[in-house]
C-alpha positions in Angstrom: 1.4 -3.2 -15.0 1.9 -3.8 -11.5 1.4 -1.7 -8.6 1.6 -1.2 -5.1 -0.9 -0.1 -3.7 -0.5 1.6 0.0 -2.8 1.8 2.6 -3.6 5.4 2.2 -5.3 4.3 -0.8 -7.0 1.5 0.2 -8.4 3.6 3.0 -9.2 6.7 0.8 -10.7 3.9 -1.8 -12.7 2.2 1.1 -14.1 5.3 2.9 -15.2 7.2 -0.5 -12.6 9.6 0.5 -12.3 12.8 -1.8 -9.8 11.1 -3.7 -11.5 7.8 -4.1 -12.5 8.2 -7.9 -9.1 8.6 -8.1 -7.7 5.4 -7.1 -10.9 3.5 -8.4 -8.8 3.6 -11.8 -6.2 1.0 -10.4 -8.8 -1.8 -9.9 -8.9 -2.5 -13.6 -7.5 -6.0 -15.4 -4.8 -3.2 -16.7 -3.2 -3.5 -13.4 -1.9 -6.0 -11.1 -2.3 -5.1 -7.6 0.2 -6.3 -5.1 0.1 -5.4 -1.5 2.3 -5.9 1.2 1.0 -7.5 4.2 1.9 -4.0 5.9 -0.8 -2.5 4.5 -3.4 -5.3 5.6 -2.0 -4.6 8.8 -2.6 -0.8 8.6 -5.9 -0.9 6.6 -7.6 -3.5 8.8 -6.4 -1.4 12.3 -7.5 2.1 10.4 -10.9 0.4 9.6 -11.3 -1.3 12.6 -10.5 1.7 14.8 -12.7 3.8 13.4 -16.1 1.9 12.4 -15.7 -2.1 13.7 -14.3 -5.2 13.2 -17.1 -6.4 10.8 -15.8 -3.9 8.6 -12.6 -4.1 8.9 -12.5 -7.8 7.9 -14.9 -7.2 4.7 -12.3 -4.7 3.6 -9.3 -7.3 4.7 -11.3 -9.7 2.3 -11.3 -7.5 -0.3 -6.9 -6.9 0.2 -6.3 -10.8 0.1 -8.0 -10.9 -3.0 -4.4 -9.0 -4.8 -1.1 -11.1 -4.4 -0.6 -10.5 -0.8 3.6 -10.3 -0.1 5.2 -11.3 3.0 8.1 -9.4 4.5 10.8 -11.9 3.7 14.5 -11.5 5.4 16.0 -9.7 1.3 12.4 -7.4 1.3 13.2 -6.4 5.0 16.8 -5.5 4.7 15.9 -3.9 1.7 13.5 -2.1 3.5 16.1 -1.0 6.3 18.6 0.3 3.7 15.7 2.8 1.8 14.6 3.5 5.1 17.7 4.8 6.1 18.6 6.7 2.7 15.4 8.4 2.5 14.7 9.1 5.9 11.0 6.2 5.6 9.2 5.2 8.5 9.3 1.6 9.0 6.2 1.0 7.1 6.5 3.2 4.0 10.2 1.4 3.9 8.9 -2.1 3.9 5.9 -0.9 1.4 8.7 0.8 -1.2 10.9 -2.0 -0.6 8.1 -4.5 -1.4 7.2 -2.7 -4.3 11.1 -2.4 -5.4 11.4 -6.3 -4.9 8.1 -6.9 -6.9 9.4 -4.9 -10.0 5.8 -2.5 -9.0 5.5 0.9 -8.6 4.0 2.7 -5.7 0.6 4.2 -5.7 0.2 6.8 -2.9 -0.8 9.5 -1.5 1.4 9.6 1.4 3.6 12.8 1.0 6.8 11.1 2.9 6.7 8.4 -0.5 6.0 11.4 -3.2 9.7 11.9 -4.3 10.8 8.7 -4.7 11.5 7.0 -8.2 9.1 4.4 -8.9 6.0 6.1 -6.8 3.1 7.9 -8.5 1.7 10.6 -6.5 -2.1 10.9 -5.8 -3.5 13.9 -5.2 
């Protein structure tokens, strides 16, 4: 199965959040693990913000080790078009967009995805 996971999970994963246990389960052969360079955007400026750089580019390691996704021109427009019918920030658009275009689902635990066909919700 693959999946998209956002950065809310990464981060929860990464910090031992309360919810890490949680996400722990999607780092299994049973899933494929695709992630939008978004997310190593947001993951490595979380991480970086809030302990240091050497840590934040362990972490960023540890992204670039799934099938990394660039925004192309069909995954951006995409992204524009849920973003406006949903009511998505830029970067929850262009991760649900990215997922949409890679036949994933979402994995998340950001409330503003939770609704959307194709996400599952952690919480």
């Amino acid at each position: 199965m693959r999946i998209v996971l956002d950065s809310s999970g990464w981060i929860e994963f990464f910090t031992d959040g309360p919810l890490a246990d949680r996400y722990a389960g999607y780092f299994t052969p049973k899933y494929e693990l695709i992630t939008p360079t978004i997310v190593l955007y947001e993951v490595y400026k979380k991480i970086k913000r809030e302990r240091d750089e050497e840590t934040a580019l362990l972490f960023a390691g540890r992204l670039n080790t799934t099938q990394v996704i660039h925004l192309t021109e069909s995954i951006a427009y995409l992204a524009a078009d849920v973003s406006l019918r949903h009511g998505l920030a830029m970067a929850d658009a262009i991760v649900y967009a990215t997922a949409k275009d890679q036949d994933a689902e979402v994995v998340t635990g950001d409330a503003d995805l939770k609704n959307l066909p194709g996400v599952v919700y952690v919480t």
